[in-house]
N, C-alpha and C positions, 0 to 999 in steps of 0.2 A: 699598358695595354688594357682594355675595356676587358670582361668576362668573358666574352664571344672570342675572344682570341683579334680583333679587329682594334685598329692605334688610331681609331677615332675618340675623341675626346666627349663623353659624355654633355660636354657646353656648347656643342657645336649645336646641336638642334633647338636647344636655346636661344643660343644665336642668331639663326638662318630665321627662326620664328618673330625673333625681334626684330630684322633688318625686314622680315615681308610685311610687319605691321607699320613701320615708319613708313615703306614705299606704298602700300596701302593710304594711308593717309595724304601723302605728297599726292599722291593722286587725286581723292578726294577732297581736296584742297583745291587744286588746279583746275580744276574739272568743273568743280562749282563755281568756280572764279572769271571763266574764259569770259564770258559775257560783262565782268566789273568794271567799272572804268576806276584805273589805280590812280588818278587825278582825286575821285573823290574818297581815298583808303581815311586821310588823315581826319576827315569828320564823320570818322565810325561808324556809321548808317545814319546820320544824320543828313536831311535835303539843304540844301543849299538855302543858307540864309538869305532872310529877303525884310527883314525890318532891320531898326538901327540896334534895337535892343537885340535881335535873338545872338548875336557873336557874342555876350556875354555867358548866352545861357551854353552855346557851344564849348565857348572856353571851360565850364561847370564840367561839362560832360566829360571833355576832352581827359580835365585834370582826375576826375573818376579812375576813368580808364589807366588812366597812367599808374595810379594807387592801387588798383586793382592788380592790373600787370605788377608791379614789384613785389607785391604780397606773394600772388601767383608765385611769379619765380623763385622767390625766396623759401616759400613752404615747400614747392616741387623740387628744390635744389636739395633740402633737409631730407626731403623722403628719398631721391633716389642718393644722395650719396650714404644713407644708413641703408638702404637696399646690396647697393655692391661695393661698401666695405666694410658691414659690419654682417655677412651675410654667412650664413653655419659654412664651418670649414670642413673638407672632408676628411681630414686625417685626425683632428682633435671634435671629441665629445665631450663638449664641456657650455657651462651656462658662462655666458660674457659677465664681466663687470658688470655692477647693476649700479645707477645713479639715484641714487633718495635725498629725498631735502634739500636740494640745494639753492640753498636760497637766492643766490645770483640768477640764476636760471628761471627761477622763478617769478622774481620779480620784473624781470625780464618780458615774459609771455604777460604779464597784464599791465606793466606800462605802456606798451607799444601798442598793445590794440586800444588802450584809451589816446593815446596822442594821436594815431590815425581819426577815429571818429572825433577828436576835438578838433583837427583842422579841416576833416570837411563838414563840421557843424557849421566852423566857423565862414568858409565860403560861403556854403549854402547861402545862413542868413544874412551874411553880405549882399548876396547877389538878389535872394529875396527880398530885402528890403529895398534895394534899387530897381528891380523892378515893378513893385507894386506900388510906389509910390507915385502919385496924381497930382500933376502939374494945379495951376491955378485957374488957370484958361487954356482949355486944348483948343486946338485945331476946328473939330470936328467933334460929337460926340455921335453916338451909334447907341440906340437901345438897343439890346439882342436880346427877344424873346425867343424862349425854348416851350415847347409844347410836340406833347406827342401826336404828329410824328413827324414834325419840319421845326420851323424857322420863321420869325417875322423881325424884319430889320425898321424898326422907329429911327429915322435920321430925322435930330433936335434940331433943325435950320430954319430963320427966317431964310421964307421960297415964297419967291414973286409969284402971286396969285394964291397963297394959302394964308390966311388968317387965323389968328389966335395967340395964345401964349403957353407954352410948354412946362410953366413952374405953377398954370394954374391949371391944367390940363384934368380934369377927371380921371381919362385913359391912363396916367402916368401918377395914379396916387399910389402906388405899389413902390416906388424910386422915394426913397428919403430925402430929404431936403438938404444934406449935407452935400448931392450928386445937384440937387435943383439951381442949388445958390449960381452953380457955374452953367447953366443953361443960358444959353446966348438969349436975347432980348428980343420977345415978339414974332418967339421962334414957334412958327404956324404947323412948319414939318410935315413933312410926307411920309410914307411907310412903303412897303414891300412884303410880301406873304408867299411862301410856299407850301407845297404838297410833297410826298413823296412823287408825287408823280409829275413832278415840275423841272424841267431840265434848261440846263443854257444854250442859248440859242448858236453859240458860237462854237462849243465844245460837244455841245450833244453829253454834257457830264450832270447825272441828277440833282435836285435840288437847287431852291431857291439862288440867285445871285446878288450878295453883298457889294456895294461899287466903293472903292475909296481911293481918295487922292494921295498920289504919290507928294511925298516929301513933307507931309502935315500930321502933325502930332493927334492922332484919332484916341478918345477914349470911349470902352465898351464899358456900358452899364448893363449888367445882367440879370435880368428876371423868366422867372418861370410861372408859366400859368398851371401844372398839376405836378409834377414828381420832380428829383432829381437830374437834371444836363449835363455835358460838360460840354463848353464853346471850346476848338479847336480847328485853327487854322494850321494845315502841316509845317508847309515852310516858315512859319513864324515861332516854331519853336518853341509856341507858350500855349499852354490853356488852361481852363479855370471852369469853375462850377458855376453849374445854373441852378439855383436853389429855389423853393419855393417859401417867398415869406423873410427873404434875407438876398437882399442885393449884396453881388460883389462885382468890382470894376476893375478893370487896367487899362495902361497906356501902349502903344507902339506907332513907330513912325515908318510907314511902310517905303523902302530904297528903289522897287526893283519893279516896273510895271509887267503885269499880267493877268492871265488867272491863274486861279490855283486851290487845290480843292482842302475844303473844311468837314468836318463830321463833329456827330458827339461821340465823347469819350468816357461815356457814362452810362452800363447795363440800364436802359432804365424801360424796359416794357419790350413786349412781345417784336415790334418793329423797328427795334432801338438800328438794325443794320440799314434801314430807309432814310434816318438822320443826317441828309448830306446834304451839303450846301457849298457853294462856289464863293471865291473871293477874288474880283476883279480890281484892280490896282489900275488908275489911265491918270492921264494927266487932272492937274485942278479944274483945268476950263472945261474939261472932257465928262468930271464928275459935276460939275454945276447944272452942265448940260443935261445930265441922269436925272437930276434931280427937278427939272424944267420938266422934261419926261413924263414925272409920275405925276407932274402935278395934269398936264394934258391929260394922262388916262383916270384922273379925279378921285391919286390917292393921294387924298388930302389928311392933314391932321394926324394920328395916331393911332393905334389898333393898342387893346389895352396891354398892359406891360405884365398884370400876371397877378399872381394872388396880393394879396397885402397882407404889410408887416406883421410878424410875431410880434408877441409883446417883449419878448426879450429882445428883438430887435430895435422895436421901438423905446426899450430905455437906453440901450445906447447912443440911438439918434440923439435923446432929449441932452446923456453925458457929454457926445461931443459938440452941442452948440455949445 
């Protein structure tokens, strides 16, 4: 019996405290969740892939989480079973068993968290290396200028009624020639420019609108006209910096027509949250036609690509010819 004279067991309010914090929770679980759709649980807040590349980068994520969760459980499983079985007894006063040195245990706790970080190094730069690498001839190539506080899309295509060449381009002396070698031939190119205050005309969703064809291997060359970017399309799953003074580029092959919206992912200036731009996905005949379009409304040629190269950039241009 308790002290009060009462054959309530001291564990009981324990208890009752630990079962209202579980159903507490269950609740606030559920409650947040009504509106989820458990169709999309298995790609853990990720949107729904829509190039060929991003289900790599999913599977990345996925296997994270997995590692993550067994860690979790494993270290939570350690704390609470030394919680309630190694927990002060109430009849003995005494200090438990103490464990020192032991060296199995020990070597234990730093093999394991290095083999964890050695095999998702080892993904990682798997999956990184396949995805940044650049075919010989894409599809499609896309300048993406970043400048505060939009967007201007350079699309490198000979386009009936625009004249010029794109490897000789002034506009485009910012782009290394290791990006120029693969510029399609007599490519006169059009452009596209937005504002923050530029929206699509379908979605009513702000900023500029990028057009590309479904099923064609597009690659983005990225330049910056003053500070740091980052080009980021959601559902594609990938994005990458817009640098000033240092091109960098990737490929993807967009699956899935639509739109769908992009920002920078990059703190880069007072209006950095105005940085949004659209990505319309239509068929190839449908994008040819975009590009008939611009040339009608007389955007012709190229809007400049953004500062020019560092010098350190420019000797690795000169190492990789």
């Amino acid at each position: 019996m308790s002290p009060n004279g009462s054959d309530r067991s001291p564990r009981r309010p324990m208890r009752r405290k630990l079962l209202q914090a579980l159903t507490a929770g269950l609740v606030l679980a559920t409650a947040t969740g009504c509106s989820y759709n458990w169709e999309d649980f298995p790609r853990l807040g990720m949107p729904t892939p829509t190039t060929e590349e991003a289900p790599r980068i999913l599977s990345l994520w996925q296997g994270s989480w997995a590692a993550a969760l067994a860690v979790g459980v494993l270290v939570w499983g350690l704390i609470l079973w030394s919680t309630f079985f190694h927990r002060r007894s109430r009849t003995k006063v005494e200090v438990p068993p103490q464990t020192r040195y032991n060296m199995p245990i020990e070597a234990l706790y730093t093999v394991v968290p290095l083999i964890i970080v050695s095999v998702l190094f080892y993904f990682t730069a798997r999956d990184e290396s396949e995805l940044l690498s650049l075919k010989k001839k894409p599809d499609v190539t896309v300048n993406v200028v970043g400048f505060q506080w939009s967007w201007c899309f350079n699309y490198v295509e000979p386009v009936a009624g625009s004249t010029g060449d794109a490897k000789k381009s002034p506009d485009l002396d910012a782009i290394p020639d290791r990006f120029k070698k693969d510029f399609p031939a007599n490519a006169g190119g059009v452009y596209d420019c937005g504002t923050p205050g530029t929206r699509n005309p379908q979605t009513n969703n702000p900023g500029p609108t990028l057009w590309l064809p479904k099923g064609k291997t597009v690659r983005f060359v990225l330049t910056s006209r003053d500070v740091i970017h980052s080009f980021w399309v959601v559902p594609f799953l990938m994005k990458q910096d817009v640098i000033p003074g240092h091109t960098n580029a990737f490929e993807v092959t967009p699956n899935k027509e639509g739109t769908f919206l992009g920002k920078c992912a990059e703190l880069c200036g007072v209006d950095h949250s105005r940085m949004l731009f659209n990505v319309k996905v239509v068929s190839p005949e449908r994008y040819e036609q975009h590009l008939k379009d611009l040339v009608d409304k007389q955007q012709t040629g190229y809007v400049p690509a953004g500062i020019a190269q560092t010098s350190h950039e420019k000797n690795r241009e000169t190492n990789n010819l």
